[in-house]
C-alpha positions in Angstrom: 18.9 -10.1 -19.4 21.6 -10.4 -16.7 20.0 -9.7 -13.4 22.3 -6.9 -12.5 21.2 -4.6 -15.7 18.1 -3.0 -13.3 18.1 0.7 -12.8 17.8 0.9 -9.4 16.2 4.0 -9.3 12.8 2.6 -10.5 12.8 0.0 -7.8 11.3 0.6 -4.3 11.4 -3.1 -2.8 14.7 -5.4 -3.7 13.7 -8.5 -1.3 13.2 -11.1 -3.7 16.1 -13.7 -3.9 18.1 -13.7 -7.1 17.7 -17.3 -7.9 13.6 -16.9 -7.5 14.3 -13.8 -10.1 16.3 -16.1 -12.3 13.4 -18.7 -12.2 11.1 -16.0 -12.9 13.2 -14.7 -15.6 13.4 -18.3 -17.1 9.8 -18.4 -16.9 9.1 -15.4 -18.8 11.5 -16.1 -21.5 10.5 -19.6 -22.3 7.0 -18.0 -23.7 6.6 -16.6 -27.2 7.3 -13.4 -27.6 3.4 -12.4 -28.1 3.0 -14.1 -24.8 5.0 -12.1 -23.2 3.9 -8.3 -24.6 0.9 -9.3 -23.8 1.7 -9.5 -20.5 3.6 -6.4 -20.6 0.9 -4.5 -21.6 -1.8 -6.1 -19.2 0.9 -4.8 -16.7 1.1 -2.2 -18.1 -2.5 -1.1 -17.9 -2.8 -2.5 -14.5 -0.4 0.0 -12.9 -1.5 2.6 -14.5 -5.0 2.2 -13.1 -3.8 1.4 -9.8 -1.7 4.7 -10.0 -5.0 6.6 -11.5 -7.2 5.2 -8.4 -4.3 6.3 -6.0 -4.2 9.7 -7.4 -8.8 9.8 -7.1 -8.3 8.6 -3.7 -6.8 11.9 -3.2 -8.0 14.0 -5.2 -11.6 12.7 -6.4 -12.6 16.3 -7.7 -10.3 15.8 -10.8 -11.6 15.9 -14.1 -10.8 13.4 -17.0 -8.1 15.9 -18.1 -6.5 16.6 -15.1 -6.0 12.8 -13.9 -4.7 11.9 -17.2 -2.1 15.1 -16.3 -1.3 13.8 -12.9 -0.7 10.3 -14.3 1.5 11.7 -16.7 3.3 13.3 -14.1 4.1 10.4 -12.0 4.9 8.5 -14.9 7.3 10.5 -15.9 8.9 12.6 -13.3 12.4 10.3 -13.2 12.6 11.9 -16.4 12.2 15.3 -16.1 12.9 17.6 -13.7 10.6 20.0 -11.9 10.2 22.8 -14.2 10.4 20.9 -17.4 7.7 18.5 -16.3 5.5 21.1 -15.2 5.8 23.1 -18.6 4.9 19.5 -20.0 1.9 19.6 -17.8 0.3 22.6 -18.7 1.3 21.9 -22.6 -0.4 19.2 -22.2 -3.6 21.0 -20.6 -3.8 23.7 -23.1 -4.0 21.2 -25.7 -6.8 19.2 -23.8 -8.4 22.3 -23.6 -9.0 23.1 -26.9 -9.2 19.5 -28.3 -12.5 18.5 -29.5 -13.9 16.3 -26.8 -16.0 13.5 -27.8 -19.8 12.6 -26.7 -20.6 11.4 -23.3 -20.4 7.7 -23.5 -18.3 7.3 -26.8 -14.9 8.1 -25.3 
């Protein structure tokens, strides 16, 4: 993937140099492709815990539901704007509602 082809709008920092992003690039494509989606997904799973203890830190009265609502928001709010995500949101709260929750200690 040419280093140009990132969308910028996902990107806070841009201070690494493009040849260590090359190298890093090279890196990362030199290992089989189960290598590398599972490193994806451990990435993946780490950022979305660091996001969820973010959002706790600010708001540690949140339920289970609601956290999982506020991470969807940040996840997705390049995607949708205001009103849409928020319609998403409480969708997605209704439904949470009324689903069946497991035991305490099984989910």
């Amino acid at each position: 993937m040419p280093l140009n082809c990132r969308p910028s709008i996902y990107y806070t920092m841009d201070d690494t140099p493009g040849y260590v992003l090359q190298k890093q690039f090279e890196i990362i494509y030199a290992k089989p492709l189960k290598e590398r989606l599972e490193g994806l997904f451990e990435m993946t799973e780490l950022s979305r815990k660091i996001i969820q203890n973010q959002i706790l830190a600010k708001r540690p009265e949140l339920n289970k539901n609601e956290l999982q609502i506020e991470l969807f928001k940040i996840f997705y709010r390049f995607d949708f704007d205001e009103e849409t995500l928020n319609r998403i949101a409480e969708s997605m709260r209704q439904f949470l509602i009324l689903s069946p929750q497991p035991p305490s200690g099984t989910g």
